[in-house]
C-alpha positions as CSV (number, residue, x, y, z in Angstrom):
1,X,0.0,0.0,0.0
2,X,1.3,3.4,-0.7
3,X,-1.1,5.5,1.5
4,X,1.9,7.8,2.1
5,X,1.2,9.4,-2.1
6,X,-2.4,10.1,-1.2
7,X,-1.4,12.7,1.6
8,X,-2.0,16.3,0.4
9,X,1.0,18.0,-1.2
10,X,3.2,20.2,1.1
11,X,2.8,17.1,4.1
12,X,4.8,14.7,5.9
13,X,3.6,11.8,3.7
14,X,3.4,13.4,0.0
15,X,7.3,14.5,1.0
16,X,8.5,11.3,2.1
17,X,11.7,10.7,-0.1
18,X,11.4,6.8,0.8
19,X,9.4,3.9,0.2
20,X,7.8,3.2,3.7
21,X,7.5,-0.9,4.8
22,X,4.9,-1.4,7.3
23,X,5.2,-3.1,10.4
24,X,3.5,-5.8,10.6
25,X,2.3,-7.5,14.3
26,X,3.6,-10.8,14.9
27,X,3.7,-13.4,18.1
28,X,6.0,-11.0,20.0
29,X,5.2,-7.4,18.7
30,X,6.2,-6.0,15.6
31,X,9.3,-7.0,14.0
32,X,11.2,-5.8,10.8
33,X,14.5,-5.4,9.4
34,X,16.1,-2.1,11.0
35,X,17.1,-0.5,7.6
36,X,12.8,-0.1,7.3
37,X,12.5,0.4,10.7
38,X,12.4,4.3,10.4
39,X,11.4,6.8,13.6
40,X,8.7,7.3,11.6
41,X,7.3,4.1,11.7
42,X,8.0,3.0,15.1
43,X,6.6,6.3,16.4
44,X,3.3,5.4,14.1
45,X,3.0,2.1,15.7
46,X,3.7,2.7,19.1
47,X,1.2,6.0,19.5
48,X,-1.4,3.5,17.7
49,X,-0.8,1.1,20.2
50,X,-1.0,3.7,23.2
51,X,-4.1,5.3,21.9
52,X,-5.6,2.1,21.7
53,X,-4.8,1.5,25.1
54,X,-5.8,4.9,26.4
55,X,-9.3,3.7,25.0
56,X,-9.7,0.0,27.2
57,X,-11.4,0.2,30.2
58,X,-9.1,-0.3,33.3
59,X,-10.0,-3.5,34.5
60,X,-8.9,-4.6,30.5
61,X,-5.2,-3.5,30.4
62,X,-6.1,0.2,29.9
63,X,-4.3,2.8,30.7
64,X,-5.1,6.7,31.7
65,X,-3.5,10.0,30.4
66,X,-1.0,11.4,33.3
67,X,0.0,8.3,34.3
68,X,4.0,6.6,34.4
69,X,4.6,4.9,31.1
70,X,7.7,2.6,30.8
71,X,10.4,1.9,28.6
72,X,13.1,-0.2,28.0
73,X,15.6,-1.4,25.3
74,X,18.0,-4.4,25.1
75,X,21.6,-4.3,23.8
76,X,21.2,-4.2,20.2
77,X,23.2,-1.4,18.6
78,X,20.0,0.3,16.7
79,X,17.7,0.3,20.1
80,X,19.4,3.2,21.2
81,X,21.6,4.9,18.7
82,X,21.7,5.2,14.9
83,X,23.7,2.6,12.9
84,X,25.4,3.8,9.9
85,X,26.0,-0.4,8.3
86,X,22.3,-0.3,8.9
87,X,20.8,3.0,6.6
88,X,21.4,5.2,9.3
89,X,18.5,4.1,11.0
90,X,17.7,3.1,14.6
91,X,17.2,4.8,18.2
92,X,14.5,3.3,17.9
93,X,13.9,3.7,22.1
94,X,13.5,7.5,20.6
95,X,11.1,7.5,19.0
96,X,9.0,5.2,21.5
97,X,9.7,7.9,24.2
98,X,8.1,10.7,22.0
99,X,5.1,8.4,21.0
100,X,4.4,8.2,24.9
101,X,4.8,11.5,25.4
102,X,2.8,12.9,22.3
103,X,0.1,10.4,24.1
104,X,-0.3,12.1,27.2
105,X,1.7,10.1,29.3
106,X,5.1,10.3,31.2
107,X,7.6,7.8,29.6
108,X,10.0,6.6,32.0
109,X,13.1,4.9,31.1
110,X,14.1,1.8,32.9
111,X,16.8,1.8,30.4
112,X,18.7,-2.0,29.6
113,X,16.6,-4.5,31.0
114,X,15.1,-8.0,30.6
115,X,11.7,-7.9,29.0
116,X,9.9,-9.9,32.0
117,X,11.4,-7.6,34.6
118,X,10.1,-4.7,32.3
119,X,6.8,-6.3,32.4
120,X,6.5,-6.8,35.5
121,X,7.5,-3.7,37.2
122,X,4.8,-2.6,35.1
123,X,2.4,-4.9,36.3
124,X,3.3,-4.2,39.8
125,X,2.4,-0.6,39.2
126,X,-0.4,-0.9,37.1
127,X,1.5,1.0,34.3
128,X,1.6,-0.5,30.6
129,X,5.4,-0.8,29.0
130,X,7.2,-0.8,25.7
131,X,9.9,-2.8,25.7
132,X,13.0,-2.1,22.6
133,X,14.2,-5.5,21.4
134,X,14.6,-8.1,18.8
135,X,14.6,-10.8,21.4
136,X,16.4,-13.7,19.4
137,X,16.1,-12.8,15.6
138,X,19.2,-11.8,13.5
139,X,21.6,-8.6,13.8
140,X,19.7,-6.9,11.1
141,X,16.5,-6.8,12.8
142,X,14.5,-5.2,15.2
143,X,11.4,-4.3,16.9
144,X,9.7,-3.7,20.1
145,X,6.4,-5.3,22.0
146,X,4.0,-3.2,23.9
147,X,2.4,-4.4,27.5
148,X,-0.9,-3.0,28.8
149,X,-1.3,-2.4,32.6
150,X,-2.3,-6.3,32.7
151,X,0.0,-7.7,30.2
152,X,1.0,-8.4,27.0
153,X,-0.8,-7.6,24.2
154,X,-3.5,-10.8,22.5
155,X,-4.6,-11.7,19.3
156,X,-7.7,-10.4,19.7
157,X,-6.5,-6.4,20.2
158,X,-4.4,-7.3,16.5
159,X,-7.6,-6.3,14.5
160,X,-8.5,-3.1,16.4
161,X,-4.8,-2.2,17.1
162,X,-3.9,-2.1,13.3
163,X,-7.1,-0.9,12.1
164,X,-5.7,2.3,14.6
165,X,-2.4,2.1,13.1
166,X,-3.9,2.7,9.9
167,X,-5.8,6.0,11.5
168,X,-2.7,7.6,13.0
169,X,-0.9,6.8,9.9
170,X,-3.3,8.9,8.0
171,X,-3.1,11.6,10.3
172,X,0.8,11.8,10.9
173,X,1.5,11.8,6.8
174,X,-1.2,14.8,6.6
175,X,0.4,16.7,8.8
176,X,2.4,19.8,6.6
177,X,6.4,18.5,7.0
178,X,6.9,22.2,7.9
179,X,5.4,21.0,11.2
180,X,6.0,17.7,11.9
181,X,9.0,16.4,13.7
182,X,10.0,14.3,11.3
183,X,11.9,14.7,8.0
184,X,11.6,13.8,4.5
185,X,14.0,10.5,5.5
186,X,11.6,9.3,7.7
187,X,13.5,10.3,11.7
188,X,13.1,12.6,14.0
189,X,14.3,16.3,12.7
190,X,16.1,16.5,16.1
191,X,18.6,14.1,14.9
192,X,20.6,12.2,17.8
193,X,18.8,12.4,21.1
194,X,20.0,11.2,24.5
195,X,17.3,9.0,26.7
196,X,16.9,10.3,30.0
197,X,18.8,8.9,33.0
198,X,17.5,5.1,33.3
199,X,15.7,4.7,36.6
200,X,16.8,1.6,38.2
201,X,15.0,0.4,41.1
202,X,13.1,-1.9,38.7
203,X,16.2,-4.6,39.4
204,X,15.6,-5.1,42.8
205,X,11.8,-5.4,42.6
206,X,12.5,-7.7,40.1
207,X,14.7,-10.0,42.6
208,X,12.4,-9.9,45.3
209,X,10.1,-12.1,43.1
210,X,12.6,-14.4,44.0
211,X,13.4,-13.6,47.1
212,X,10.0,-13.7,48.2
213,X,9.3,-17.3,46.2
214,X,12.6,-19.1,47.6
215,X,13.2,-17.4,50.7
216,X,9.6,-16.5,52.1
217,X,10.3,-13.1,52.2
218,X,10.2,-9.8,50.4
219,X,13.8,-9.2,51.1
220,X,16.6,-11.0,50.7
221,X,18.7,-9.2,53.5
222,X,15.9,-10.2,55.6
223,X,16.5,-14.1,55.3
224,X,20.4,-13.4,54.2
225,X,21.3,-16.9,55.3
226,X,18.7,-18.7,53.5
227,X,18.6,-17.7,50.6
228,X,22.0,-18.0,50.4
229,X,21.9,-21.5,51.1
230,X,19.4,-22.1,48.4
231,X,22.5,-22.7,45.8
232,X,25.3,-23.1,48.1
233,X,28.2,-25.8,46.8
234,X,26.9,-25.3,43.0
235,X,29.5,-23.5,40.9
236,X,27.4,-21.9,37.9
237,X,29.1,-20.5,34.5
238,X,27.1,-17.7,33.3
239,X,27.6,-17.5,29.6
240,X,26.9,-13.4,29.2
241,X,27.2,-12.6,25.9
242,X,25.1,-9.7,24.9
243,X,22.2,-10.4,26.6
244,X,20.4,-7.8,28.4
245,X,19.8,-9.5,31.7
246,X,23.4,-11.0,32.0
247,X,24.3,-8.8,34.7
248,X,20.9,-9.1,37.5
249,X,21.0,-13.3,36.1
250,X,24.2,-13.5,38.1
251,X,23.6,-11.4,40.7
252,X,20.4,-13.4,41.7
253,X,22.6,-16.3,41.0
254,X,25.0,-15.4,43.8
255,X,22.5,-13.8,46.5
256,X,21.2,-17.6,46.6
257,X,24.8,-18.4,47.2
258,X,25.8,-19.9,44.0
259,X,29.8,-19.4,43.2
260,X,29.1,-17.3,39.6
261,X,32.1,-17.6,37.0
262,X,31.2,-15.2,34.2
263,X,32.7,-15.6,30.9
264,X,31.5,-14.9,26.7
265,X,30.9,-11.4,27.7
266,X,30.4,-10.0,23.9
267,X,30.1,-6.3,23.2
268,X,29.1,-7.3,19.4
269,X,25.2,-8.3,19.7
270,X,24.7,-12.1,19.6
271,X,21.8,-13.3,18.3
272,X,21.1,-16.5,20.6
273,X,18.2,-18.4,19.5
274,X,17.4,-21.1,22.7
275,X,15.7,-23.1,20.4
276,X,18.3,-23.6,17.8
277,X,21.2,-24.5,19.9
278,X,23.3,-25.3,17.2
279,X,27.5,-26.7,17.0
280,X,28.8,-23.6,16.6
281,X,26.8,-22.7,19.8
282,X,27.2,-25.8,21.5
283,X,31.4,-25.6,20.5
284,X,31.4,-21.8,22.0
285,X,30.1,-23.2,25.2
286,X,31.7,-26.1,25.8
287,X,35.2,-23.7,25.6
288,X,34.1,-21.3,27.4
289,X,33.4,-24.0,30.3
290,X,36.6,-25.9,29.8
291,X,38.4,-23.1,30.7
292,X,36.3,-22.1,33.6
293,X,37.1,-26.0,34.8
294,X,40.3,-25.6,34.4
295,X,40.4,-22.3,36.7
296,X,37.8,-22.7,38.9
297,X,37.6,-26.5,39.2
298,X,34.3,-28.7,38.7
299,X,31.8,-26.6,37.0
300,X,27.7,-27.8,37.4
301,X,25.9,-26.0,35.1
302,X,26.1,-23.0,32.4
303,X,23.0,-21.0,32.2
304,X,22.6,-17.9,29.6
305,X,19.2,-16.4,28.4
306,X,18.4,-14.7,24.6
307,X,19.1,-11.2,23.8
308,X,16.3,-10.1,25.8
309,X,16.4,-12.4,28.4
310,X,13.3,-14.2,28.5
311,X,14.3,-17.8,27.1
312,X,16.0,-19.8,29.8
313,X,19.5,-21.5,28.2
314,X,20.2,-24.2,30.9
315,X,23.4,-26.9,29.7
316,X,24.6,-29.4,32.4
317,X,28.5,-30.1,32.4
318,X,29.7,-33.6,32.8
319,X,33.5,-34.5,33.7
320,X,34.9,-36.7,31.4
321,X,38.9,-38.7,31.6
322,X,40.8,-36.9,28.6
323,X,43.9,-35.7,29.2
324,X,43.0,-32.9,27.0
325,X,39.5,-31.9,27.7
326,X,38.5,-32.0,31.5
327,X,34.4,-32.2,30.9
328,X,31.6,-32.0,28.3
329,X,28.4,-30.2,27.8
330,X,24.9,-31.3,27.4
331,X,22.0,-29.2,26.4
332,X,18.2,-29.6,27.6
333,X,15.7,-27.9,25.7
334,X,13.4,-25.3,26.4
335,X,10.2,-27.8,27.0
336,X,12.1,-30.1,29.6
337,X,13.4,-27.2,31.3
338,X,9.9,-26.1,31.6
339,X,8.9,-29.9,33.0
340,X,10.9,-29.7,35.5
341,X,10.3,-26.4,36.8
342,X,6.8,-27.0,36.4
343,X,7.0,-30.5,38.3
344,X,9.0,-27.9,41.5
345,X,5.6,-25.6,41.8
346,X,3.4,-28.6,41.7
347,X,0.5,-26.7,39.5
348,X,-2.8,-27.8,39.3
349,X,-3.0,-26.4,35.5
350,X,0.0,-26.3,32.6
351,X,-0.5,-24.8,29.1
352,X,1.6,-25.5,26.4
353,X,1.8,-25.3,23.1
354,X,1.4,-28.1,20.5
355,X,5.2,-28.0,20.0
356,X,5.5,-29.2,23.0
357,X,7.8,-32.6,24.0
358,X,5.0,-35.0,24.6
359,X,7.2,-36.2,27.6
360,X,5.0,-34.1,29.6
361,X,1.8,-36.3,28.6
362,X,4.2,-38.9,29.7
363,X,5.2,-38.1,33.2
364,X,3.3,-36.8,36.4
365,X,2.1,-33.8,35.1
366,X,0.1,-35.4,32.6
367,X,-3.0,-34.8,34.7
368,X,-3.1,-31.4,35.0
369,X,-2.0,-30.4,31.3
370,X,-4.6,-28.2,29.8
371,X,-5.4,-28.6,25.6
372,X,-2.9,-28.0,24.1
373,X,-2.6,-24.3,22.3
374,X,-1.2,-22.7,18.9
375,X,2.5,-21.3,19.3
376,X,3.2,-18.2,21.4
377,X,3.1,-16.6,24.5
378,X,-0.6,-15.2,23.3
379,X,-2.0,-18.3,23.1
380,X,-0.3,-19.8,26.2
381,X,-1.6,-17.0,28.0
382,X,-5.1,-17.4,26.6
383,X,-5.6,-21.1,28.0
384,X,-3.7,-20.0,31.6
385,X,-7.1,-17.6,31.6
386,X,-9.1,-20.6,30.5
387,X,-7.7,-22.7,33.7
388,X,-8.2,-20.3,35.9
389,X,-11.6,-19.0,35.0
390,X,-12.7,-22.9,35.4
391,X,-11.5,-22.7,39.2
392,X,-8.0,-23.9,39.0
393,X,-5.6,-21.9,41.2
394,X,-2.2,-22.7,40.3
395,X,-1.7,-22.5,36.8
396,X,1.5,-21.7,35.1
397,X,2.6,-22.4,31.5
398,X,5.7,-22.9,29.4
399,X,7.3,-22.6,25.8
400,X,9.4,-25.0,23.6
401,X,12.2,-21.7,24.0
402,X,12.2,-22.1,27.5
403,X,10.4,-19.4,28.5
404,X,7.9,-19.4,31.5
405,X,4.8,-18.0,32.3
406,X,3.0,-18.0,35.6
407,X,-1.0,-17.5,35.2
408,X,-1.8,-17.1,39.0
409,X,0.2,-16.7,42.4
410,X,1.2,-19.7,43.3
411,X,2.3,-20.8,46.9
412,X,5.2,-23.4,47.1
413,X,6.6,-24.4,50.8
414,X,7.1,-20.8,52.7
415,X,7.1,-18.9,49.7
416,X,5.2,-17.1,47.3
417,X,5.5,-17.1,43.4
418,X,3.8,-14.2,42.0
419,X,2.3,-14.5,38.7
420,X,4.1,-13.3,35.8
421,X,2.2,-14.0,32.8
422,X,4.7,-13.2,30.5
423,X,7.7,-15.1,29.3
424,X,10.7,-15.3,31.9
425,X,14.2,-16.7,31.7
426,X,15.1,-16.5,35.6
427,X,12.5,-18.9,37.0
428,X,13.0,-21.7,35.3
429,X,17.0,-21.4,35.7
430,X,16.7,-21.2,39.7
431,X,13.5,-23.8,39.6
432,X,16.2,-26.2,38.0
433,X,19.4,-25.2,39.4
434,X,17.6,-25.7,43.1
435,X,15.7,-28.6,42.4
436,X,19.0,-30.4,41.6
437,X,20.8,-28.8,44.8
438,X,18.1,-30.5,46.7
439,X,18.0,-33.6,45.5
440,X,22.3,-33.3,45.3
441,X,21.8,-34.8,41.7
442,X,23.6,-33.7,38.8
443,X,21.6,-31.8,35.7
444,X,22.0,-34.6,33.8
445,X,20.6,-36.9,36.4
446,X,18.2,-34.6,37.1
447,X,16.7,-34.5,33.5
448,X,17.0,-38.2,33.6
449,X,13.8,-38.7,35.4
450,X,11.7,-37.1,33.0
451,X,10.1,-39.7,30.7
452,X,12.8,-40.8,27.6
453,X,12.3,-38.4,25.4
454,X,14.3,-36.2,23.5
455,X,13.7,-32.8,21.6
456,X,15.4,-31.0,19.1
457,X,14.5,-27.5,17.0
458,X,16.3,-26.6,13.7
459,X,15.7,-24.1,11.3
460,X,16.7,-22.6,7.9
461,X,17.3,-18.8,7.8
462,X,16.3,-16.4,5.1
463,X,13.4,-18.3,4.5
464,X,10.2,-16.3,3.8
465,X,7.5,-16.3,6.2
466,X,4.9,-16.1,2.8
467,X,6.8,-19.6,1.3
468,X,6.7,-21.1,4.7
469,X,2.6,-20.4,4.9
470,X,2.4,-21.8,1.3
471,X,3.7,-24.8,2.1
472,X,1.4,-25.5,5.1
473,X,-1.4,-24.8,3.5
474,X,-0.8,-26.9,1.0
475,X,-0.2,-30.3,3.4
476,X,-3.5,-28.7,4.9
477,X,-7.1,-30.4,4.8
478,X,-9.4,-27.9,2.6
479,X,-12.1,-28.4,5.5
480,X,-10.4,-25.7,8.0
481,X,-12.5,-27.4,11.0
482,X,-10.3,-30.4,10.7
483,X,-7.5,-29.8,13.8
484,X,-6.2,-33.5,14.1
485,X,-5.9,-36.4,12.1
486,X,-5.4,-39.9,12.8
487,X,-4.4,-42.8,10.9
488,X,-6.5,-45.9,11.5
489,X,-5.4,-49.0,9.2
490,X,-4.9,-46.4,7.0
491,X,-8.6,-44.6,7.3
492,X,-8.1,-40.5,7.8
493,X,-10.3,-40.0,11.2
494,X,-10.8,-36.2,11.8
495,X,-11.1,-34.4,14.8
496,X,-11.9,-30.8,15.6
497,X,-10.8,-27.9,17.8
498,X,-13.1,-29.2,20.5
499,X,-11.3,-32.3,20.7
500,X,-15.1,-34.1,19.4
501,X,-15.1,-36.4,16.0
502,X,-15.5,-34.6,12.7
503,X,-17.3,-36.1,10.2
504,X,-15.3,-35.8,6.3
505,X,-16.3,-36.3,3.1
506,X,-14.9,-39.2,0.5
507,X,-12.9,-36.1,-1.1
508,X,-11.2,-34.7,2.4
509,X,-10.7,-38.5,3.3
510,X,-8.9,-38.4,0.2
511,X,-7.2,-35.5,0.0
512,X,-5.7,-36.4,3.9
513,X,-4.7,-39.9,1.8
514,X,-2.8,-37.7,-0.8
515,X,-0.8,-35.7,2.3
516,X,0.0,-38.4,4.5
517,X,1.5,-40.4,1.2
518,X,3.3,-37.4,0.1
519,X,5.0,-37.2,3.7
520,X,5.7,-40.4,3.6
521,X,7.8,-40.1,0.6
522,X,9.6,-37.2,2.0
523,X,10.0,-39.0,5.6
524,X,10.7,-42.3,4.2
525,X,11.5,-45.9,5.9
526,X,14.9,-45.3,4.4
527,X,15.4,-42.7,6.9
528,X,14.5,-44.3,9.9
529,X,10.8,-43.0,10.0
530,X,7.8,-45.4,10.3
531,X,4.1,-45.1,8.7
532,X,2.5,-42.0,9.3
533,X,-0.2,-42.3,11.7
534,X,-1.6,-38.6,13.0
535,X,-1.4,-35.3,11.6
536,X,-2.0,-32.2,14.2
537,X,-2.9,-29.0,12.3
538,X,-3.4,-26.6,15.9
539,X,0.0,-24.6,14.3
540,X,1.8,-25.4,11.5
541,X,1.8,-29.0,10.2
542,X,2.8,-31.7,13.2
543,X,3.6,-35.5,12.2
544,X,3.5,-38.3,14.1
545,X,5.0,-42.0,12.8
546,X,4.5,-45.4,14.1
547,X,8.1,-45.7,15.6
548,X,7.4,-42.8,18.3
549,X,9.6,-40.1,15.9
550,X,7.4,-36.3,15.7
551,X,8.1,-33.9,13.2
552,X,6.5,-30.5,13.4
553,X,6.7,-28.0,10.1
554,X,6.1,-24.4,11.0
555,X,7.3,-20.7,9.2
556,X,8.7,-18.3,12.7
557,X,5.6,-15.8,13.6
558,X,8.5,-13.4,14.0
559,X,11.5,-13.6,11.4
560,X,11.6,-15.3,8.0
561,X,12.2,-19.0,9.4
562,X,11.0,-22.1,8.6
563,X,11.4,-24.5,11.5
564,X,11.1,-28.0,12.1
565,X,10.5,-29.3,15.7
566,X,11.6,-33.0,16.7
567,X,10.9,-35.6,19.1
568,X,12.3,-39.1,19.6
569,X,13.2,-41.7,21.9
570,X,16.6,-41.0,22.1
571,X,18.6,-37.8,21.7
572,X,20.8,-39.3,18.5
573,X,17.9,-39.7,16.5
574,X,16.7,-36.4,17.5
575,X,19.8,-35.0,16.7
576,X,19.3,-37.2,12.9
577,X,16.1,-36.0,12.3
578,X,17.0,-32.3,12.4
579,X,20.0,-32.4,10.5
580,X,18.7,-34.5,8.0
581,X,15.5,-31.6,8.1
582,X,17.3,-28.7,7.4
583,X,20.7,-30.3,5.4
584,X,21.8,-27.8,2.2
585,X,21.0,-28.4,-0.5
586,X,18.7,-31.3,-0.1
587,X,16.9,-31.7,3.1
588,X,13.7,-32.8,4.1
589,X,12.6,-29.0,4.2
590,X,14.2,-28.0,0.5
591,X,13.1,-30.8,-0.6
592,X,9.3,-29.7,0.8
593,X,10.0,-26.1,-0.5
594,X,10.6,-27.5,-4.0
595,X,7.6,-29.9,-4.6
596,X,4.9,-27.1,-2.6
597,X,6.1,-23.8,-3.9
C-alpha cells in the first residue's frame, strides 16, 4: 500500500523521499529489518498502540492519560543509537519515548533491562510498557512489543490495534512537514537524542520475586542466610554474551549463594536463538566451560538467556577422563526445562503449546495439562485464563524456548511465586538449578527422570514467512475445522478444535490420503521413520509416525524461518532428524519447499 502518495502536497507523507514498509504484528510485537525500521514508523506504531490503550477500560489493560509509562531497550546497537552499516537508522527507544509523550503520558526509562522484569514492574504498578528489542532474531532486525497495565498484548487487540495504526498513519502523513517532527528520511528532525537517565529500582523489585518465592520473604537481607543456602556448593558458569539480563542473572545467581564464574561477555550483539542451539553454539560453550574448569575446578551448570532475556539456556557439564578436555556439555531444551520447573511448583493447571515434547503427557504432570494451544506466548496466555476461569488456582505455563509463564500466584513451601504472565528466563534457571541442589543430583541426572524423550529445533534462515505459509497450506485439509488427524489401518479420522469427531467427506478423506502419502515419501522408511499415523494442524503442520519419531513444520511468527520441531526416543535420533531436516541443499525441508512452492 502506498497511502503515504495520497497525503496532500506540502505534508509529511506526499514529502517522504522513501518507500515506507509497514510493520507488521507478529507473536511478539512488531518486528522488521532495521534498515525499514524508520522513527517514523516505530513512532506510528507505538502511538497507535497507546491510543488504543488509552481507550480500554481499566479493568482490561487500559491505561489513563497522566500516568507513568515505561520503557526499555536491550543491547542491540540500533535500540538506542543510529547505525550507519544499517541505513542510518535506529534509536528506535527514541522515538518510542516521543510516541508516549505525544500520548499524554510520562515515559519513564528503565533503560537496559530483561523484557519480563520490564513487564513486571509494570504490572506491579499498574502502568503499561514498551519494551525495545529483537529478542532472538538476527543482527539486522528489530522491533519492540508493547504491554498493557495487565500484560501483553493478544490476538484479539491485533484487528482493532492495526485498524488504529492505519488511522494515525493517515493523520501523521497529513500533517504539513513544515510541522512535523519528522523529516523527508523518515526520523526525527532532532537528529541524535539522549534518553533520560534510566531509573533503576526496577532490578531489585524484580529480585524480590525471587526472594520472596525461595526465601519467604520480600527481602533477601531479611533471610540473608537462607537464601544463600538455596544454591550453596553449586559452581554456575554464566555465559553473558550480549544479553540484556546478564548482569541481574548473576547477581540473583549469587544472593542464593551460588559461586558465579562469568565468561562470553560480547560487546558485538549475539543473536542467541534457545531453540536452535546449534554446533557452533554448543562448541562456543563447551570452551568457554573448559576453561572455567580448568580455573575454577568442577563446574555444574552453564546457564545464559536470549538477547532479551526471557528464554532460559540451561546446559549441564559432565567430567569426562581426557587428558585434554576435562568435561563435556549437554544441552536440555526449552520444553524439559519447563517440565521440570513445572513438576518444583506442583500446578494444578499447565499450558503448552502443540510443539510441546510429549514427555510431559508422559510423566506426572500429565493430569493437569490443559489442551494443548497454537504457538506463542498469546496463546499460552489465553488457556492460563481458561484454567483459571474454570477454578484452578495454580496455573502456570511454558514454551518450547524455554520461557515461563505464571497464570496465578502460586504458593510453594514458605514462599510465594507471583504470577508473571509473561515469558521469563530466571524462573526456570533457579527452579532447576535448586531442584537439583536439593536432590544433590547432577543436571543430567536430574533431567533423567523425565520420561525418555528427546527434543530437538532446527531451522533454515532467510526463509520467507509467505513460502513457509504456502507450504502448510498446502499439506493442509481444505475443511479448516479439521484440527487432528489420525491414521487408523490407513482410514483419515478427523477431529476438531473441540477435541469431538468430525465427520469428512470421501474427497477430504482423500485428500488427507494424498498428504500423508506425500509425507511419507519425504519421511521415508529409508530414513529411519515409520508409517505416518496422526497429523496435528493446531500450528503449523505436526507428524506423528508409528516408531514414536514427531516432526513439526512451522514458518517463525516473527522472522523469516521455517522450522522444524523433533521428538524421539533417544537424543541421536533427534539430533538425525534435524539435521537430515534442514541439510543444504537437499533436506527434508528443500526438498518440501521444491515440490509445494
Amino acid at each position: 500500500m502506498e497511502q503515504h502518495t495520497k497525503s496532500p502536497p506540502g505534508s509529511l507523507g506526499a514529502s517522504l523521499e522513501y518507500q515506507p514498509v509497514e510493520l507488521k504484528f507478529g507473536t511478539s510485537g512488531r518486528r522488521g529489518e532495521v534498515v525499514h525500521l524508520t522513527q517514523l514508523e516505530v513512532y506510528i506504531n507505538a502511538l497507535a498502540e497507546l491510543e488504543y490503550l488509552l481507550a480500554l477500560p481499566k479493568d482490561e489493560g487500559g491505561i489513563r492519560i497522566g500516568q507513568n509509562f515505561y520503557v526499555g531497550h536491550d543491547l542491540r546497537p540500533s535500540s538506542t543509537r543510529f547505525v550507519p552499516e544499517q541505513g542510518g537508522r535506529g534509536e528506535i527507544a527514541q522515538a518510542v519515548m516521543a510516541a508516549v509523550s505525544d500520548a499524554g503520558l510520562r515515559p519513564v526509562n528503565l533503560g537496559a533491562i530483561p523484557t519480563p522484569a520490564l513487564a513486571y514492574y509494570g504490572l506491579l504498578h499498574g502502568c503499561g510498557s514498551i519494551m525495545v528489542t529483537g529478542s532472538h532474531i538476527p543482527f539486522d532486525r528489530n522491533g519492540y512489543k508493547t504491554y498493557s497495565a495487565k500484560g501483553e498484548l493478544r490476538k484479539k487487540d491485533e484487528e482493532p490495534v492495526n485498524a488504529r495504526v492505519e488511522e494515525v498513519r493517515r493523520r501523521v502523513y497529513g500533517e504539513s512537514l513544515a510541522e512535523s517532527k519528522f523529516n523527508p528520511n523518515g526520523m526525527l528532525k532532532n537528529g541524535h537524542l539522549e534518553l533520560p537517565e534510566a531509573q533503576t529500582d526496577w532490578k531489585q523489585v524484580y529480585a524480590q520475586r525471587y526472594y520472596e518465592f525461595l526465601c519467604g520473604t520480600a527481602t533477601r537481607s531479611a533471610s540473608k542466610r537462607q537464601c544463600e543456602s538455596v544454591l550453596a556448593g553449586l559452581r554456575v558458569l554464566v555465559y553473558e554474551h550480549s544479553a540484556v539480563g546478564r548482569e541481574i542473572l548473576a547477581d540473583i545467581l549469587m544472593s542464593f549463594g551460588a559461586d558465579v564464574v562469568r565468561a562470553g561477555r560480547s560487546e558485538q550483539f549475539v543473536p542467541i536463538d534457545t531453540e536452535n542451539f546449534d554446533a557452533h553454539l554448543a562448541a562456543t560453550i563447551e570452551k568457554l566451560a573448559a576453561e572455567a574448569w580448568y580455573k575454577h575446578g568442577r563446574i555444574d551448570a552453564v546457564v545464559s538467556t536470549d538477547g532479551d532475556s526471557d528464554r532460559p539456556l540451561v546446559i549441564g557439564v559432565e567430567p569426562i577422563s581426557s587428558p585434554t578436555v576435562p568435561c563435556r556439555i549437554r544441552f536440555f531444551g526449552g520444553d524439559l526445562v519447563g517440565m521440570v520447573t513445572a513438576e518444583f511448583l506442583k500446578p494444578d493447571a499447565v499450558v503448552v503449546p502443540i510443539s510441546c515434547n510429549d514427555a510431559i503427557d508422559l510423566g506426572p504432570l500429565r493430569h493437569v495439562v490443559r489442551p494443548k494451544t497454537r504457538i506463542g506466548s498469546p496463546y499460552v496466555i489465553a488457556g492460563m485464563e481458561q484454567a483459571r476461569d474454570l477454578g484452578c488456582r495454580a496455573v502456570c505455563g511454558f514454551e518450547a524456548n524455554g520461557g515461563f509463564l505464571v497464570g496465578t500466584d502460586i504458593h510453594h513451601d514458605t514462599g510465594l511465586l507471583r504470577a508473571l504472565p509473561t515469558r521469563d528466563a530466571v524462573l526456570p534457571i533457579l527452579c532447576v538449578l535448586t531442584r537439583a541442589r536439593e536432590e544433590r543430583v547432577s543436571l543430567s541426572d536430574l533431567f533423567a527422570k523425565l520420561p525418555p524423550r528427546f527434543g530437538k529445533a532446527a531451522l533454515l534462515k532467510q526463509f520467507p514467512r509467505a513460502k513457509g505459509r504456502a507450504i502448510v497450506h498446502r499439506l493442509s485439509p481444505e475443511k479448516p475445522e479439521i484440527c487432528d488427524v489420525f491414521f487408523v489401518d490407513g482410514d483419515p479420522q478427523c477431529v476438531g478444535f473441540n477435541n469431538q469427531p468430525l465427520e469428512a467427506t470421501a474427497e477430504h478423506k482423500a485428500q488427507l490420503t494424498q498428504i500423508r502419502a506425500f509425507l511419507s515419501e519425504l519421511f521415508n522408511p529409508k530414513l529411519g521413520f515409520g508409517p505416518v499415523t496422526r497429523i496435528n494442524y493446531i500450528d503449523g503442520v505436526r507428524i506423528w509416525f508409528q516408531n514414536g519419531d514427531v516432526a513439526h513444520v512451522r514458518p517463525s511468527g516473527n522472522a523469516d524461518e521455517l522450522r522444524i520441531y523433533v521428538v524421539a526416543s533417544t537424543p541421536e535420533r533427534a539430533d538425525a532428524i534435524a539435521d537430515i531436516a534442514v541439510r543444504e541443499p537437499d533436506g527434508i525441508l528443500r526438498q518440501m519447499e521444491r515440490a509445494l512452492t
